[in-house]
C-alpha positions in Angstrom: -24.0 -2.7 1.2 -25.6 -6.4 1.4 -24.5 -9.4 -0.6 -27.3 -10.4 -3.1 -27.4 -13.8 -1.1 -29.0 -14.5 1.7 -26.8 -16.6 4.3 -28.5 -19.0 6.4 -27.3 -22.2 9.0 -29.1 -25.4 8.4 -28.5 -28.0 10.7 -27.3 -31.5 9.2 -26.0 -33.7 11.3 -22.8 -35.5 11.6 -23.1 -37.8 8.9 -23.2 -35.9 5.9 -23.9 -32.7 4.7 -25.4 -30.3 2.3 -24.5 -26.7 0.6 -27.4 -24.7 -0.4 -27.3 -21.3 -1.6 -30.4 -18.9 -2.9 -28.1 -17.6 -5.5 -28.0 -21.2 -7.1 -30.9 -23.4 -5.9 -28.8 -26.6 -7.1 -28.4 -29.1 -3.9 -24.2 -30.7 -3.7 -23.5 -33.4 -0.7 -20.3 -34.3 0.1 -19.2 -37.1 1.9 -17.4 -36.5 5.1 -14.0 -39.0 4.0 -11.7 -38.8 7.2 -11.8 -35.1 8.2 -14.6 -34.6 11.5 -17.2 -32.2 10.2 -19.3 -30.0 12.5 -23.5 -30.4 12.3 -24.1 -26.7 11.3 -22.9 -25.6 8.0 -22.6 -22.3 6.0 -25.2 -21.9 2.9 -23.1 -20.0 1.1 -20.0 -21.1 1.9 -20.0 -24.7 3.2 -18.4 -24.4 5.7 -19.2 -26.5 9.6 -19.3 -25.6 13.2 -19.6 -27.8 16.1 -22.4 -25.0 17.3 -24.5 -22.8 16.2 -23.2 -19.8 18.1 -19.8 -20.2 15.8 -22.0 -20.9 12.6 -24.4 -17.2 13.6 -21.2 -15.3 14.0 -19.5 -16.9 10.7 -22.8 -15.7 9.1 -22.2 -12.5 9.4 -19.3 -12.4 7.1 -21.1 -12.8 4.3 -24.7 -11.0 4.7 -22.5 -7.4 5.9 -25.7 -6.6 8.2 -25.3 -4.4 11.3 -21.6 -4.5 10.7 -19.1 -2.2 12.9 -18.0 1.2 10.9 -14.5 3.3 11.4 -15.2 6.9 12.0 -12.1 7.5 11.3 -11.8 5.7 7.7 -15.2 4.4 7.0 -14.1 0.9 6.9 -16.8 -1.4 8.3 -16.3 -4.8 10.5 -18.7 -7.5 10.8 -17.2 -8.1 14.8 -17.0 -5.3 17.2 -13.7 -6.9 18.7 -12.1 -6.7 15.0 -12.8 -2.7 14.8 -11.5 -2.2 18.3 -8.4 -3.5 17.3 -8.5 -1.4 14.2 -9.3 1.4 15.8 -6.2 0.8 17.8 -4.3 1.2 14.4 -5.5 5.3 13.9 -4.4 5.5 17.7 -1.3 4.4 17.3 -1.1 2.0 20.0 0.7 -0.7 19.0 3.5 1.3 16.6 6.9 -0.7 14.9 9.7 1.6 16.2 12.0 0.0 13.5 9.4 1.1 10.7 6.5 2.8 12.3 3.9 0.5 11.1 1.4 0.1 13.4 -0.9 -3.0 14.6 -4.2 -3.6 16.5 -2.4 -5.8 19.2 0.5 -6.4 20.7 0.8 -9.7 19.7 0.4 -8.9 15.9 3.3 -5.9 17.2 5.5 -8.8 18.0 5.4 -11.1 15.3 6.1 -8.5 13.3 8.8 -7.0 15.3 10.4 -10.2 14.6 10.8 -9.6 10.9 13.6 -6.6 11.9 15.8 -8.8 14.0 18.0 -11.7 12.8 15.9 -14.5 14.4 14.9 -15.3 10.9 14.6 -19.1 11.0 12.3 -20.4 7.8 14.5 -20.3 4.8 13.6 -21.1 0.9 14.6 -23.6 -0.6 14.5 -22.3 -3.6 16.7 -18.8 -2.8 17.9 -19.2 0.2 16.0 -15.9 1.7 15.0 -16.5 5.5 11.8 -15.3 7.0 10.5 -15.0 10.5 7.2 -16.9 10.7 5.9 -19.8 8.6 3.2 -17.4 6.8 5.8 -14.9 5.8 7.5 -18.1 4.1 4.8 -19.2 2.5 3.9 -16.0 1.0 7.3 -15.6 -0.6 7.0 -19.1 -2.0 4.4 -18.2 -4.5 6.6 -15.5 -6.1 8.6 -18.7 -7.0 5.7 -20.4 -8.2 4.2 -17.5 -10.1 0.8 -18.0 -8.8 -1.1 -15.1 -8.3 -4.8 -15.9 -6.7 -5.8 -12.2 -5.7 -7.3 -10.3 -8.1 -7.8 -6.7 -8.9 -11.3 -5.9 -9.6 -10.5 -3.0 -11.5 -7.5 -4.1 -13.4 -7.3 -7.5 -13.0 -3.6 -7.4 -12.2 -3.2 -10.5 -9.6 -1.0 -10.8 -6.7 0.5 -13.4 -4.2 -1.3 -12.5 -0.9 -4.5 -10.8 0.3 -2.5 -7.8 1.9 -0.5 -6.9 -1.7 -4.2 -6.7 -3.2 -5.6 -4.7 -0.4 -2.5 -2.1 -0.4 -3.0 -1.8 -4.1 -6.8 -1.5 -4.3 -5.9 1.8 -2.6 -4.4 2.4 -6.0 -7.9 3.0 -7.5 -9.9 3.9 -4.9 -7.6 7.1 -3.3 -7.7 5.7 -0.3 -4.8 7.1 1.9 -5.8 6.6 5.5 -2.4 7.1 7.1 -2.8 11.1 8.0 0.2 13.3 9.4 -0.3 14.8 12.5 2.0 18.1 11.5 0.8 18.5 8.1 -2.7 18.0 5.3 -0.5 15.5 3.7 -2.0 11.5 3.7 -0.4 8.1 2.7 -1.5 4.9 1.5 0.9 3.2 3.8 2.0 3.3 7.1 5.7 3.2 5.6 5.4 6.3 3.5 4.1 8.4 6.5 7.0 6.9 8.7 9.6 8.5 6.3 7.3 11.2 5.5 7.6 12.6 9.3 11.4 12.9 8.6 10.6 15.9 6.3 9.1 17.8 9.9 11.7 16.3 12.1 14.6 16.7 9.4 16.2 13.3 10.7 18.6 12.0 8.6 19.6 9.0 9.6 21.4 7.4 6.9 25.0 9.1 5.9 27.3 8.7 2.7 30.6 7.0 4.1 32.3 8.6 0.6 31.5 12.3 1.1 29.2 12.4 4.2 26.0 13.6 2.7 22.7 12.1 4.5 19.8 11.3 3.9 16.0 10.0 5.4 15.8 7.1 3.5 17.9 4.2 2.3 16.5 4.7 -1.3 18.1 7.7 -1.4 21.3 7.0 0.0 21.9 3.9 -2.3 20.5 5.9 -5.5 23.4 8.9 -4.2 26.4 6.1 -4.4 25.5 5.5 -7.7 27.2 8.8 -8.2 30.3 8.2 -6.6 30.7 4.4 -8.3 29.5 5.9 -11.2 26.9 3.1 -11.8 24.3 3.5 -14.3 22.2 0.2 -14.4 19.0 1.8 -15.8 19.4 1.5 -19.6 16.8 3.4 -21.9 15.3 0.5 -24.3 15.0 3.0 -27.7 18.5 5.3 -27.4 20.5 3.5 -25.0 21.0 6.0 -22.7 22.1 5.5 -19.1 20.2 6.5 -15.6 21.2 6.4 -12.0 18.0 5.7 -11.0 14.7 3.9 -12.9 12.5 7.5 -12.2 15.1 9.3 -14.3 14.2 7.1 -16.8 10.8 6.9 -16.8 10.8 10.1 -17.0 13.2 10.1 -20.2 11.2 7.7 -21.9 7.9 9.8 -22.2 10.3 11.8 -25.1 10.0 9.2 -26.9 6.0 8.2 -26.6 5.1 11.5 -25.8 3.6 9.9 -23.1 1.8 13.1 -21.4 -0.4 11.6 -18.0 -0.3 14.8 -16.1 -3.2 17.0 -17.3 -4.5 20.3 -15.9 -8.0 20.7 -15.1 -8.4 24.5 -15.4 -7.7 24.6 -19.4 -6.8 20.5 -20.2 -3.0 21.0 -20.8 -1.0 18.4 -20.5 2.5 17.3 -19.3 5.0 14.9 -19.1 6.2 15.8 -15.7 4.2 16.7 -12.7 7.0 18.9 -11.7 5.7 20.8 -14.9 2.2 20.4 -14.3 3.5 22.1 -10.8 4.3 25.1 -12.3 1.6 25.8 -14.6 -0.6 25.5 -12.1 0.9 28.9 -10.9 -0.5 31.1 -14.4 -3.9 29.9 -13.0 -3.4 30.8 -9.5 -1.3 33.7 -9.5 1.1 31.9 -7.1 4.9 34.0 -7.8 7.0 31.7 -4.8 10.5 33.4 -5.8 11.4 36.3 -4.5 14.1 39.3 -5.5 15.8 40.0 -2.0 17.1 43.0 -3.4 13.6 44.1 -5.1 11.2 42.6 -3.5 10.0 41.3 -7.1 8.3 37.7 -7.1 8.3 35.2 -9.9 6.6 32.0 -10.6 9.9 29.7 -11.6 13.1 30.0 -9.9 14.2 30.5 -13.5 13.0 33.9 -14.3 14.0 35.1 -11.0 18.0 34.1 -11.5 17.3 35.8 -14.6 16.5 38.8 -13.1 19.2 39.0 -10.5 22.0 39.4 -13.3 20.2 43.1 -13.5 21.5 43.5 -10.1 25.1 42.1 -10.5 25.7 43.7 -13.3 
């Protein structure tokens, strides 16, 4: 898709210069005050280049002509160098073996390697938190300041940094272009495929010290101590009840909305679980997973079928 305005580069010289756009024919000049300011400059954005090779490339960003696409995403790239390191990405190439995110160069593979070890030398002044690389810091630094410049298009909720928008906007568009290699299943990030793979190679890296029981993820380990400290920090705002864990009550609190966001689209039912949703789907689809091992007999919910086995033990 093209912009509806046109980019060109007009050369101005060095001692001043001048912003035009066709979207808005008004004329601004700027004086140069003590920054050095390159001859050719962006009509759209304003921006100077010392030559007109850089200011033809910048150009491109902003007129999306002959741009690079993805065959494997459909994502598009105005510079065929940026799509071969994407590309690099879906391959794999250069893959986090702390978190199995991957990159589109080993450089970009290192600095973020960084962020795992304990070389972790900007801190905040404002809570202490250390971060590996300058950018990192300055990220976090707008959480403190609560200013949000990236905007949602769709739902206007902001966020600090480009990558938090971009990893959202996913959100609306169903975007999931992480794919695992052993099953259909897709992710929105590389993250949730990393664990994911943990369900094929049932690794469980991360073990109770109280009882011994493991688990894939740390998530799930900390929500399982809950159990053993008894903690319930999660406190139901209309009842007062306590939860281990903040989807437990979520979940609670659609009794008392009624809240219902799972709907079916064979006959419009709806729930308040997708769990629920689940199982409906099977009176549509005639899908009976549970099986009588003494009969033979299948049934749709595990329910019915430990039902039925008290026929047996009588």
């Amino acid at each position: 898709m093209t912009n509806d305005v046109t980019c060109c580069i007009l050369y101005i010289g060095e001692s001043s210069f001048k912003v035009k756009t066709e979207a808005d024919s008004s004329d601004h000049t700027e004086h140069p005050h003590s920054r050095k300011l390159g001859p050719y400059s962006c009509t759209v954005c304003g921006k100077q280049f010392t030559n007109k090779q850089s200011s033809m490339r910048h150009s491109r960003l902003h007129t999306e002509e002959n741009w690079y696409s993805c065959t494997q995403c459909e994502k598009r790239f105005p510079f065929k160098s940026t799509l071969c390191k994407h590309m690099n990405i879906h391959a794999e190439k250069y893959k986090c073996p702390e978190c199995g995110k991957c990159y589109g160069s080993s450089c970009y593979l290192e600095s973020h390697r960084i962020t795992h070890s304990a070389e972790k030398q900007f801190e905040c002044q404002d809570c202490g938190k250390r971060y590996a690389n300058v950018q990192q810091l300055r990220r976090h630094a707008l959480h403190h300041s609560g200013e949000k410049p990236f905007e949602c298009a769709v739902c206007h909720k902001g966020f600090a940094a480009a990558f938090e928008l971009r990893r959202h906007e996913r959100i609306h568009s169903g975007e999931k272009p992480y794919k695992c290699e052993l099953c259909d299943m897709s992710f929105r990030l590389a993250s949730y495929l990393y664990y994911h793979a943990r369900v094929h190679t049932n690794e469980k890296p991360h073990r109770c010290p109280v009882c011994s029981a493991a688990f894939s993820q740390r998530g799930n380990l900390n929500a399982h101590l809950r159990i053993h400290q008894d903690d319930k920090p999660y406190v139901c705002y209309m009842c007062g009840k306590l939860f281990r864990q903040a989807t437990h009550l979520r979940k609670h609190v659609r009794i008392h909305t009624a809240e219902k966001p799972y709907n079916c689209h064979v006959c419009n039912r709806a729930f308040n679980l997708s769990g629920n949703l689940h199982k409906h789907m099977r009176v549509h689809t005639g899908d009976k997973p549970y099986s009588c091992f003494m009969c033979n007999r299948a049934f749709r919910v595990s329910g019915t079928l430990k039902d039925h086995m008290r026929i047996h033990l009588k």
